[in-house]
C-alpha positions in Angstrom: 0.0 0.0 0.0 2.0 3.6 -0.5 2.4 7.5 1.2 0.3 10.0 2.9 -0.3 13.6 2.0 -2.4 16.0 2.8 -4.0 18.9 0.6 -6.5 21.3 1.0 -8.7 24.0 -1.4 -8.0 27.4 -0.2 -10.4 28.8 -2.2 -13.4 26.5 -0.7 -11.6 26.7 2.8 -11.8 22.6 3.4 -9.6 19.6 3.2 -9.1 16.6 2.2 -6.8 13.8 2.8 -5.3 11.8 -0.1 -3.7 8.4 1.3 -1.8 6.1 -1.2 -0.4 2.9 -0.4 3.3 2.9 -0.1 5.5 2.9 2.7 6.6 6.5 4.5 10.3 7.1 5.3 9.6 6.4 8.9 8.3 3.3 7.8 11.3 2.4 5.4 13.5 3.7 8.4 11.8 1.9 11.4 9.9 -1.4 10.0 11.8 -2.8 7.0 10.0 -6.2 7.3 6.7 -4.5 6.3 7.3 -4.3 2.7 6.5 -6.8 0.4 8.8 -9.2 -0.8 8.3 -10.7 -4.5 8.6 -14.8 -5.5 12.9 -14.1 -6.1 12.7 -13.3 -2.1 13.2 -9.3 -3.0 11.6 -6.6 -1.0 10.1 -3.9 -2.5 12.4 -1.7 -0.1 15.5 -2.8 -1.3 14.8 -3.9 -4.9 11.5 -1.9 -6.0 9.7 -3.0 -9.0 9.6 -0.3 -12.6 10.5 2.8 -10.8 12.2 4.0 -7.3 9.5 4.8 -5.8 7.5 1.2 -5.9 8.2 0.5 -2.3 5.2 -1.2 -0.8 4.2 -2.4 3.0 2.3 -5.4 3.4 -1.7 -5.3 3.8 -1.3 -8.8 5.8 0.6 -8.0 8.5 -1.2 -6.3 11.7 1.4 -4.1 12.9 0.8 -2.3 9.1 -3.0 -2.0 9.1 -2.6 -0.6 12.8 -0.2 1.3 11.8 -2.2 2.8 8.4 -5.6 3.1 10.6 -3.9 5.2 12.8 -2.7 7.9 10.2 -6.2 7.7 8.7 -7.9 7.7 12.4 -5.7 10.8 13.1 -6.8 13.0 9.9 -9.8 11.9 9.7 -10.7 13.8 13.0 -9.6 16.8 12.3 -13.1 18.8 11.7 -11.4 20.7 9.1 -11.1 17.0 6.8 -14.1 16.3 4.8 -13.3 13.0 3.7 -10.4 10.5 2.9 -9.3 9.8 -0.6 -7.1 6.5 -1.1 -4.9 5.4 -3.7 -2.5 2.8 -4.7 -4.8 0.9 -2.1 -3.2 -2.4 -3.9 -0.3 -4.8 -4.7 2.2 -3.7 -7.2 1.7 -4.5 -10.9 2.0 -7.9 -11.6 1.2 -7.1 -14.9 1.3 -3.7 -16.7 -1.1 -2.0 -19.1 -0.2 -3.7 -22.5 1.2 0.2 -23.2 3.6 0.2 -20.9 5.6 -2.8 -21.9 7.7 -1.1 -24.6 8.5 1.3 -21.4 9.8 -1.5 -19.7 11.3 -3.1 -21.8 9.6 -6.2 -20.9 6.7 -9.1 -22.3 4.3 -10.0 -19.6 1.7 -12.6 -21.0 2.9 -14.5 -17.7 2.8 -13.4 -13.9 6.8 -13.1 -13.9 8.5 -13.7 -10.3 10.1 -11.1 -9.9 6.7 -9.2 -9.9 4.2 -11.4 -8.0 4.1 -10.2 -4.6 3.9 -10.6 -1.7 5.6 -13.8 -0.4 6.7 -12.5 3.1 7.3 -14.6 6.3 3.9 -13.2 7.4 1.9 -13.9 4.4 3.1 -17.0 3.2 2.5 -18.5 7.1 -1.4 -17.0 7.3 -1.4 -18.7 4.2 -0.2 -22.2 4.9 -1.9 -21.7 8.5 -5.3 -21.5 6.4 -4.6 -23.6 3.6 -2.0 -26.1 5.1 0.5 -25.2 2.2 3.5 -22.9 2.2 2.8 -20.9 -1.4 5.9 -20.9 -2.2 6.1 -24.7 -2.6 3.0 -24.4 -5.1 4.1 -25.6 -8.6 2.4 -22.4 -10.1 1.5 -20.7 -7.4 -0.6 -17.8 -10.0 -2.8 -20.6 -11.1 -3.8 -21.5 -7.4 -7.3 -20.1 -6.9 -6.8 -19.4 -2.7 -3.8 -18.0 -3.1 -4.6 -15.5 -5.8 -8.2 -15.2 -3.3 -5.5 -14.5 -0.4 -3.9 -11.3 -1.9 -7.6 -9.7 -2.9 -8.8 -10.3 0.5 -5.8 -9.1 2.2 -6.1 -6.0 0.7 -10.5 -5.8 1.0 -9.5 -6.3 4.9 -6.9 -3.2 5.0 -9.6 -1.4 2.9 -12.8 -2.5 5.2 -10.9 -1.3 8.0 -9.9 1.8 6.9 -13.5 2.3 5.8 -14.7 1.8 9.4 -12.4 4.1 10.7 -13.4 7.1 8.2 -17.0 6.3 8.6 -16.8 6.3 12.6 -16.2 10.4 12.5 -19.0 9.9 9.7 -17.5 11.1 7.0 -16.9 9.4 3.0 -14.0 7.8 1.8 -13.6 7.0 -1.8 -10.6 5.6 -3.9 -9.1 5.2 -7.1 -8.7 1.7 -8.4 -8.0 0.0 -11.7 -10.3 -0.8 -14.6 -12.9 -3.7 -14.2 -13.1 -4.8 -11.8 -12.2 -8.4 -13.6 -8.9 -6.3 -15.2 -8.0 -5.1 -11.3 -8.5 -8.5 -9.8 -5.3 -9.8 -12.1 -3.3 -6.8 -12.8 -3.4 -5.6 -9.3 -4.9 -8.1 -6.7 -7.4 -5.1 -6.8 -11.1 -6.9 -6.1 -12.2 -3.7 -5.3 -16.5 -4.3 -6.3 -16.2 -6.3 -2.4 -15.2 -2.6 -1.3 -17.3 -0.9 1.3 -16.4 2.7 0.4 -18.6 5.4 -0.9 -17.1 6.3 -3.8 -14.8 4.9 -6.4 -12.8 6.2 -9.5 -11.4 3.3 -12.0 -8.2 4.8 -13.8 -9.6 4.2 -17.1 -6.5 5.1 -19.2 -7.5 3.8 -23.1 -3.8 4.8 -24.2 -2.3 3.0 -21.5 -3.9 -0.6 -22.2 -4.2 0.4 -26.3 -7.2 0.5 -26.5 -10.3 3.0 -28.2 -13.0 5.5 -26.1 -15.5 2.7 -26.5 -13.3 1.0 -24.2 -14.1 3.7 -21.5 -17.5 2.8 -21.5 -17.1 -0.7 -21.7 -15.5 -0.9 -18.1 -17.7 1.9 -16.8 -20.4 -0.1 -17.1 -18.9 -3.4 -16.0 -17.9 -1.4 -12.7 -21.0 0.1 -12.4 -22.9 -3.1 -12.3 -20.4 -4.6 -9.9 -20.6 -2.6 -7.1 -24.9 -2.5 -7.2 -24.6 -4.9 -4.4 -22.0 -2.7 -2.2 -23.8 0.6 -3.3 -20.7 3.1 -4.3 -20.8 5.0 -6.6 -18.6 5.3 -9.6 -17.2 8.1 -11.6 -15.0 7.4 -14.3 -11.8 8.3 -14.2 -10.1 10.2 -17.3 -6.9 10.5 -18.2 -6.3 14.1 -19.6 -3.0 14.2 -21.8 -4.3 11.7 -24.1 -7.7 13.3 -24.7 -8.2 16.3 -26.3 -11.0 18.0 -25.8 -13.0 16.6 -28.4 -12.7 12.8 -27.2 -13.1 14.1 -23.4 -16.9 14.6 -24.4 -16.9 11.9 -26.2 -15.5 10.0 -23.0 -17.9 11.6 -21.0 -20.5 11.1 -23.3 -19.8 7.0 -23.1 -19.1 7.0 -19.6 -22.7 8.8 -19.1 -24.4 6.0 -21.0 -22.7 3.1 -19.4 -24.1 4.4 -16.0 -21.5 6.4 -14.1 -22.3 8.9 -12.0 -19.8 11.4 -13.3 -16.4 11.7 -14.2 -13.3 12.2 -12.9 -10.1 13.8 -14.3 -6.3 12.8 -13.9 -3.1 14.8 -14.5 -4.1 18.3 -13.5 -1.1 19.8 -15.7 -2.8 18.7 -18.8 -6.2 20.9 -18.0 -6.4 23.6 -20.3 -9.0 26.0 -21.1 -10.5 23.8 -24.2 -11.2 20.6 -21.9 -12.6 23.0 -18.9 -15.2 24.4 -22.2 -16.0 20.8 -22.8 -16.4 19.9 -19.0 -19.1 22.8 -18.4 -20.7 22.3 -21.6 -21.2 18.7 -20.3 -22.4 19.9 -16.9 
């Protein structure tokens, strides 16, 4: 899970507090056994995964959840917070946007070791305590249904509990999560329709996984008739520097009609003055 920061809208005079899901420095500095550690046996702290910043803490280990509910507990009562925002509420990418792999240099068809996480002491015994097999012995271990189940649940408990926390000084808490859900499930470990927050906003990046606007509506409505049963609601999250202002209505147009309940934008440096005409004339 990743960082904490805190920002506010001077010009409204509230706050809110955005919470994504990798370690702090006092974490890094105090609690080096918090971070996940990949199928190789590498920690994200020492060996992090695409970029420097990939440094994760583990959603399966108490000492982290109490540690996160207590930052959250701790903002969240401040009367000047409205509500809590989380990202990178998640495991890292075991597999990126098909996009991104000329980035990387890399093919990922396959869950590759050295990006399947997390195989710590403290997962991989809950694991063979509940399932009476260490998941590291597994001969494929992304094929085994419980312990794919293991790494979504672990991270619905951090979520559920950070949710009860934010609710308990009554107050919404939303997050932003990855397409699908189905996509999230096996990108991320991301099953984020079993969510108990208010409000959720799917990334959906077309550029990133190649594909066209149609695409954006596609996994709107896919989201939006997941999370019927947990009643959120979900605004679709648009990813500015690849839209011009033309295909942000068109976006918003498709995410309208596949049921969202608005949109969302990403990447405030690529707001200009054309979008914001698009975004009222939409309103």
């Amino acid at each position: 899970m990743s960082c904490a920061a805190a920002a506010n809208d001077s010009a409204r005079g509230d706050f809110q507090l955005l919470f994504d899901g990798c370690g702090d420095r006092w974490a890094m500095e105090n609690h080096p056994e918090w971070f996940t550690v990949n199928r190789n046996g590498n920690s994200t702290l020492d060996v992090p995964p695409y970029v420097d910043y990939y440094r994760w803490v583990c959603p399966t280990r108490a000492p982290v959840r109490e540690y996160l509910n207590g930052l959250i507990g701790e903002v969240a009562a401040d009367d000047r917070i409205d509500g809590v925002h989380l990202d990178y509420i998640r495991h890292s990418d075991v597999i990126l946007p098909r996009g991104l792999w000329d980035k990387y240099d890399l093919i990922q068809d396959v869950e590759h070791p050295e990006f399947d996480y997390c195989y710590c002491d403290v997962c991989r015994g809950t694991f063979e305590a509940e399932h009476g097999i260490d998941p590291m012995t597994l001969d494929d271990p992304p094929s085994n249904e419980a312990w794919v189940r293991f790494r979504w649940d672990s991270v619905t408990r951090l979520v559920t509990e950070l949710t009860e926390t934010v609710h308990s000084y009554d107050k919404p808490i939303s997050a932003a999560v990855f397409p699908g859900p189905s996509l999230a499930r096996r990108l991320v470990r991301q099953s984020w329709d079993e969510w108990p927050v208010d409000m959720l906003f799917p990334m959906l990046y077309n550029s990133f996984y190649l594909e066209d606007l149609e695409w954006i509506g596609a996994m709107t409505s896919e989201g939006v008739t997941a999370v019927t049963r947990s009643g959120a609601t979900l605004r679709s999250g648009l990813y500015l520097p690849d839209l011009t202002p033309r295909q942000l209505a068109e976006a918003i147009r498709v995410s309208r009609n596949a049921g969202a309940a608005g949109v969302s934008t990403f990447e405030m440096n690529g707001l200009t003055d054309e979008h914001l005409a698009v975004i009222r004339a939409a309103l």
